[in-house]
N, C-alpha and C positions, 0 to 999 in steps of 0.2 A: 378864485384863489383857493387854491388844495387845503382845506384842513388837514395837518399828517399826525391821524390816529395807529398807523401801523406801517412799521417798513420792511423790506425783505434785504438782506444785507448776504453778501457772500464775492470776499474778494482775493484775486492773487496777491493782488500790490496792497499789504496792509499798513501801510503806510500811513499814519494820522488814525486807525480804522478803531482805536481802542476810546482816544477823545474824543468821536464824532459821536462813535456808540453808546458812550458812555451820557455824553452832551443829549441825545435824543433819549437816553432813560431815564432822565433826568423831569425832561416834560412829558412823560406817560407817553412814548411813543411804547407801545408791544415793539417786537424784534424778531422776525421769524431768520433761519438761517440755516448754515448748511456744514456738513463736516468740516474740516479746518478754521473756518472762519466761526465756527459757532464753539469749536472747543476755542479759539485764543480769546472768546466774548466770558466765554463761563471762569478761565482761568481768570481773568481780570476782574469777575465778581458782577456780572453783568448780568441779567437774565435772558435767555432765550428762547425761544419755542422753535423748534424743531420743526421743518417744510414736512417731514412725512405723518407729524401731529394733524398737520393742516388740511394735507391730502388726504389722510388716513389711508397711505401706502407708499410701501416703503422702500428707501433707495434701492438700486435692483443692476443688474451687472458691473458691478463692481464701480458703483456711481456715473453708470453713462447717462442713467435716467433716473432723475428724483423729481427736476423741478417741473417737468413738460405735461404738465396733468392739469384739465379744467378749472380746481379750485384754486392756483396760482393765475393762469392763462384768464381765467375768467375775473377773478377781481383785482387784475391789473386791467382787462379792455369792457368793463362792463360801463357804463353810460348813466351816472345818476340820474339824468333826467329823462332818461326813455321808462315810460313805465313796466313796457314788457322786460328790457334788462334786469328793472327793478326786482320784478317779480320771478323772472328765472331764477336768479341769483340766490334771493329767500327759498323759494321753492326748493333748491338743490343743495342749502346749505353756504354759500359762496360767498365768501369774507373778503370786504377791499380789503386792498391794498393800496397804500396809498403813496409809497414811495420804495422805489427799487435802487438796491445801490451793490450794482456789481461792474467788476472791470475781469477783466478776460484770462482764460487762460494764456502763458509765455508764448504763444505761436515764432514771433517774428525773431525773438531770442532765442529758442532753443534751436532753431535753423540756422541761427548765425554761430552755434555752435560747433568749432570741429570736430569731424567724428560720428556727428547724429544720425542714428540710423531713421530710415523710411516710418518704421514703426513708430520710434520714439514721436517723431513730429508727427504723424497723425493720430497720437494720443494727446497732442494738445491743441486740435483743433476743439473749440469750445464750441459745442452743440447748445447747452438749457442756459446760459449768459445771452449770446447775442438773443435768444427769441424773449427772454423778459424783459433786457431793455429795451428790444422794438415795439414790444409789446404797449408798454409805459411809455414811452417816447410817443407812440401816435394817440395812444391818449394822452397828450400833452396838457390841455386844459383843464386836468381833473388829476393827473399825477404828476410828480417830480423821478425822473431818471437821472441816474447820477453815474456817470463812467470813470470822471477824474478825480482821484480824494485836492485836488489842487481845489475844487469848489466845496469842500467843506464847510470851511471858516464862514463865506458868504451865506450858503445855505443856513445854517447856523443863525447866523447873524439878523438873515430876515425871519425867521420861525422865532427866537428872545424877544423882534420886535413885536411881532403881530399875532401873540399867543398861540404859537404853533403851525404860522403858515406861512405856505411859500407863491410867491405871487406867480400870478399866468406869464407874466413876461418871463421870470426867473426860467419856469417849466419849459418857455417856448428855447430858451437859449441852451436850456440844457439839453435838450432834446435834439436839437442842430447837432450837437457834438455830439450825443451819442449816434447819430445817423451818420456824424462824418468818419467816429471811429469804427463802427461796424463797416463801413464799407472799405477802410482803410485793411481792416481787419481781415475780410474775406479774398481781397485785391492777394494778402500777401499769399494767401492758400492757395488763390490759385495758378499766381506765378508760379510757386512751389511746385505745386502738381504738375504744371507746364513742364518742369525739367529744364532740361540743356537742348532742348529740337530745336532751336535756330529764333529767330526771334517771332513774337507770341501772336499768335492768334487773333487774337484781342489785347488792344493799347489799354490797360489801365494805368490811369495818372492818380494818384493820392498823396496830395500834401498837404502839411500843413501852413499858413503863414507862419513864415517865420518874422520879417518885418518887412512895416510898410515903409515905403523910401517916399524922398523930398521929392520925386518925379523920377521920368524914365531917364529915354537918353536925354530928352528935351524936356525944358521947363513945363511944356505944357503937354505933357503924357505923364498919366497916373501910372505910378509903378508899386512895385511889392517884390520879393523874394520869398520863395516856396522852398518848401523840402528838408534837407540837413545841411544845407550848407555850413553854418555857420557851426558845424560840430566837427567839420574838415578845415577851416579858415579860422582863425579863435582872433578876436581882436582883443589886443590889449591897451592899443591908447589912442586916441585921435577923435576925429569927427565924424559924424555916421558915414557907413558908404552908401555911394552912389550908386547907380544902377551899371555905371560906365565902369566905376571901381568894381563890379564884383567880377563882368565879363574879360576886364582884362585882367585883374587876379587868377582867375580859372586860366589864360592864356599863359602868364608867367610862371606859374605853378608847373603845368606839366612840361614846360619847353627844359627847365633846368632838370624836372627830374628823369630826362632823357641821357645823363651825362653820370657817371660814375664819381669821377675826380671833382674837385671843388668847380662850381661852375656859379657863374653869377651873368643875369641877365634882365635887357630894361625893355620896356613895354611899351608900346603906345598905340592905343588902338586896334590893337591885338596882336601889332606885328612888333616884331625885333628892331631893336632901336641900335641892337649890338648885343653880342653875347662872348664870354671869352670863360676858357677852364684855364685853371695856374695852380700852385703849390699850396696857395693861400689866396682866401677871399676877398683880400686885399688885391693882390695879384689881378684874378679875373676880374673883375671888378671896375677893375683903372680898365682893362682890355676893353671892356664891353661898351664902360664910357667911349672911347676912342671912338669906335665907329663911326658913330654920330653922335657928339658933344651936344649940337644945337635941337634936337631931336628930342633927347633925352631931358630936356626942360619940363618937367612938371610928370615924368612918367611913373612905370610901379617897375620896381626893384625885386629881382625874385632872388636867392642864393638854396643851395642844394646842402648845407653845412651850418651847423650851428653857427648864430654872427658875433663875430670876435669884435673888439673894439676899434681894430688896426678897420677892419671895414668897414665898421661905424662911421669912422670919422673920414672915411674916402665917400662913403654916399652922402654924408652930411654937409660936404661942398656943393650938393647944387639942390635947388627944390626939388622932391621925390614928394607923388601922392602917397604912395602906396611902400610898405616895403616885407619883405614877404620871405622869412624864414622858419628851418624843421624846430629851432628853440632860440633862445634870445637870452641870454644870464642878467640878472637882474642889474649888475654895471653898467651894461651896454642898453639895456633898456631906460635906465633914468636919464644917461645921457640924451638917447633919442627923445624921451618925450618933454624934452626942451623946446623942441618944436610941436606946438603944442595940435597944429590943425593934421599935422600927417598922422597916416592910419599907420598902426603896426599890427602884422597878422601873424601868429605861430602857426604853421601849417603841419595840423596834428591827424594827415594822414595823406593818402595818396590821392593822386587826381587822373591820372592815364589808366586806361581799361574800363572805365565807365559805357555804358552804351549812352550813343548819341541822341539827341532824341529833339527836335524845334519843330513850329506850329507853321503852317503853310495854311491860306485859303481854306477853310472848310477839311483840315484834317492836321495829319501829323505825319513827318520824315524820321525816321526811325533806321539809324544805322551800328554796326560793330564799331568800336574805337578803332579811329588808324593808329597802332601800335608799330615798332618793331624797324624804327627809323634807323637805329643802331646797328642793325644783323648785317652780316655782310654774303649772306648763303644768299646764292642766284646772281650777283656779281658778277661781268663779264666783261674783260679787255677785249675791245673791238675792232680797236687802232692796230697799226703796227708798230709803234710804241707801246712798252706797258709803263703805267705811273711807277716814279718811285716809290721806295718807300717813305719819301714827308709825305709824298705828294696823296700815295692812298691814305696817310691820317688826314690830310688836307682836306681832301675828298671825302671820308666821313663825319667829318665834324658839319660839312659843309651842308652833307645830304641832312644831317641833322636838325639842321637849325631850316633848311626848308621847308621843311613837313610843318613845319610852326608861321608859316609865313602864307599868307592871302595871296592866291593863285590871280592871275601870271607870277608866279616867285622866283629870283634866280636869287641866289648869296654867294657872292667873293670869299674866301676865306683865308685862313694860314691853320694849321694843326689845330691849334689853338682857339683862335678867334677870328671873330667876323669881321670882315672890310670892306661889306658893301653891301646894301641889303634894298632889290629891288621889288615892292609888293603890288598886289591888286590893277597892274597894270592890263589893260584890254589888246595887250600888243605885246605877247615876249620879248620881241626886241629890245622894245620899250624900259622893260624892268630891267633889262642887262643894260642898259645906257646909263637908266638912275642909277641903277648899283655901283657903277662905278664911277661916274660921277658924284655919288656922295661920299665916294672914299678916298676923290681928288681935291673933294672939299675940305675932308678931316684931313687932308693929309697923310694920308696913305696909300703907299703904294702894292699897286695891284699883282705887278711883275711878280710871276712866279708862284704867282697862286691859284688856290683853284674853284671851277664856278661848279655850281649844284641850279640845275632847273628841276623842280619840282614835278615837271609833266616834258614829255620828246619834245626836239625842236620839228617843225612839222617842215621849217625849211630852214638850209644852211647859213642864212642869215643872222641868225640868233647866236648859232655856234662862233659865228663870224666877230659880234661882237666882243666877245672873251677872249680871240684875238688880238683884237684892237685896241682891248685895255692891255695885255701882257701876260693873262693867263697860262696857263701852260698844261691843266687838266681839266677832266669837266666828266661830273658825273650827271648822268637824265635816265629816265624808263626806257627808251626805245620803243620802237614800237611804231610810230609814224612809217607811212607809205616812201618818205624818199628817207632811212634812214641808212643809206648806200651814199645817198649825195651827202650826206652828213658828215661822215666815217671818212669819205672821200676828202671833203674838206677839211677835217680835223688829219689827216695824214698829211696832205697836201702842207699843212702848218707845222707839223710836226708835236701837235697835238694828243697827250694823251686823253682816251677817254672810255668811259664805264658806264655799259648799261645795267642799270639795275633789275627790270621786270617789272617793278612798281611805282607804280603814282602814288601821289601826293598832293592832290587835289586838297582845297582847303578854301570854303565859300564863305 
């Protein structure tokens, strides 16, 4: 258990840094320190001693180098109970130290800065921080490192108890963190360095928990959520989420912010339950219901528009997990949390353009976002019909909403909204049968509208279906070997159709 006779303090985030400092001079801790952090100690009435007092040399181009000198380095890693330690140590003049309390230069901020030049951010890469907290950190048993002023108050708290001291577990726990933030820390340098060359080298993952969940997908799989999420997803009322809530969160999130105009759209299981754009989110809303009414039982609710009451109270007619807007006014929020177990999410940033990234056997898949479902450059009439003009809005809305749908995907559409939405089928065909048969379920009709397959029919069969319901356009990649007997059959019908160029594959 660390007796702390003397600490070395020097931080960006001064945050709490004047009562910790103030609380440790309190019980005779000494205070060694360093420019800014040791003038805002002195301003406050605090005493300090000076690192180049310590050293007896002194800071030297323009503070790259003050603290990486043996009488720091050494009575942060020196070994009370080795006697040669003991005695180098004396020998050479060499003062524990018995607790280090520094956090890092702004690296990860000043990059997220628009505008920062190259130079700028490799003047805050912190060289003499991370090597004194590693320093301290691996003598963990003998010192106290400290990274986050969040552990203050505790630290604190066990040193008032035990006349100055901080216990081996305390040290052990602090130490984990600063090993987690130093590596978190160096990860972000050297994505940085990496640049824009295509994706990296080398996979670093650094997160933190964020929280632990009731289980995964299933009761009996332990889960957690890592990273920022929940700094892009902001909940404001409900029950914790689940593991199943965040995954289709993230799924409803990006599929709406594909769409300009008010668009509102329901979730289950990743896939589209129904999605519809209108004037008002009221409007799309009722549209996306339609699709699949029975579907939509117990699903998540995404809108691309702040939620108005008029659409409060149209999603408020059926159980919703989940419901998922850019802001929510404080009327329409008390309303909803009348239902007390639904989650509601403010989605306080964007979700499309992320890179991809999930765990396979013994490594990791790591791909670009599929962006850019919306463009219509490379679009190509194939038929001897070209689409009208509903019919190419038909047609993009449609490609739209399949990029977002579990390959085999086809969707039915009108301009507007969904009418059919065939997912995860192992048979094309297959998905274009569902699709439209669950839009003879809801009660809508197909006629006249138009299909989007996600990936080429590989045979005329598929296209045959969209036929068969009433379709009348159809947009897919091309690209399959008989995409001649395709074209052929879509003329033969008097079919129009558009190849895109791209897939839309979606596992």
């Amino acid at each position: 258990m660390p007796q702390i006779h003397r600490a070395l303090i020097s931080v960006s985030d001064k945050r709490g840094l004047i009562e910790f400092a103030g609380a440790l001079s309190t019980m005779n801790v000494e205070i060694i320190s360093t420019g800014g952090t040791a003038s805002a100690l002195r301003e406050a009435g605090i005493g300090v001693r000076n690192v180049s007092d310590v050293t007896g040399f002194p800071e030297i181009l323009n503070g790259r180098v003050k603290t990486l000198h043996p009488k720091i380095h050494g009575g942060l890693l020196a070994l009370p109970e080795d006697p040669d330690h003991t005695r180098q140590t004396r020998e050479l003049g060499i003062e524990p130290i018995d607790m280090v309390v520094v956090n890092l230069y702004p690296f990860a901020e000043t990059i997220a800065r628009e505008g920062v030049t190259p130079g700028e951010a490799i003047e805050q890469i912190d060289i003499g921080g991370p090597s004194m907290l590693r320093s301290a950190a691996k003598n963990f048993r003998h010192k106290a490192a400290i990274v986050n002023p969040d552990r203050y108050a505790a630290v604190l708290g066990e040193m008032r108890a035990s006349g100055g001291r901080v216990t081996e577990e305390t040290c052990a726990s602090l130490a984990r963190e600063v090993f987690r933030h130093t590596a978190a820390y160096d990860a972000a340098i050297a994505n940085y360095l990496e640049g824009e060359a295509g994706l990296p080298a080398v996979l670093r993952i650094t997160a933190a928990k964020e929280l632990d969940l009731r289980y995964g997908e299933n009761p009996h799989q332990r889960g957690a959520l890592y990273g920022e999420f929940t700094t892009i997803f902001k909940k404001l009322h409900g029950k914790e989420l689940s593991y199943n809530n965040i995954v289709d969160m993230a799924a409803a999130a990006g599929l709406v912010e594909e769409f300009d105009e008010p668009t509102a759209a329901i979730i289950k299981h990743t896939n589209p339950c129904g999605a519809g754009s209108a004037a008002t989110l009221a409007a799309a809303y009722d549209k996306a219901l339609a699709t699949d009414p029975v579907s939509a039982f117990g699903g998540i609710v995404a809108v691309n528009r702040p939620l108005d009451m008029a659409a409060a109270e149209r999603l408020n007619g059926i159980f919703t997990e989940v419901v998922i807007a850019p802001s929510i006014p404080e009327d329409v929020l008390e309303f909803l949390r009348k239902k007390k177990d639904r989650r509601i999410i403010r989605l306080a940033g964007n979700v499309r353009g992320r890179t991809d990234i999930r765990s396979v056997p013994g490594g990791y898949l790591v791909q670009d976002p599929d962006v850019g479902g919306g463009r219509t450059e490379g679009f190509r009439v194939v038929t001897k019909r070209s689409p009208s003009a509903v019919e190419i809005e038909a047609l993009r809305f449609a490609w739209r909403i399949a990029m977002h749908v579990k390959s085999n995907a086809i969707v039915y559409a009108r301009p507007d909204r969904t009418l059919g939405v065939g997912a995860g089928q192992m048979s094309r065909v297959d998905s274009a049968r569902i699709a439209a048969e669950k839009a003879k379920a809801a009660g809508l009709d197909v006629r006249g509208s138009a299909m989007a397959s996600d990936a080429f029919f590989p045979f005329a069969d598929g296209l045959l279906e969209a036929v068969h319901a009433g379709s009348t356009a159809v947009i897919q990649p091309g690209g399959s070997v008989r995409d001649d007997e395709v074209i052929a059959a879509a003329d033969d019908n008097d079919i129009a159709m558009v190849f895109t160029g791209t897939r839309h594959f979606r596992h």
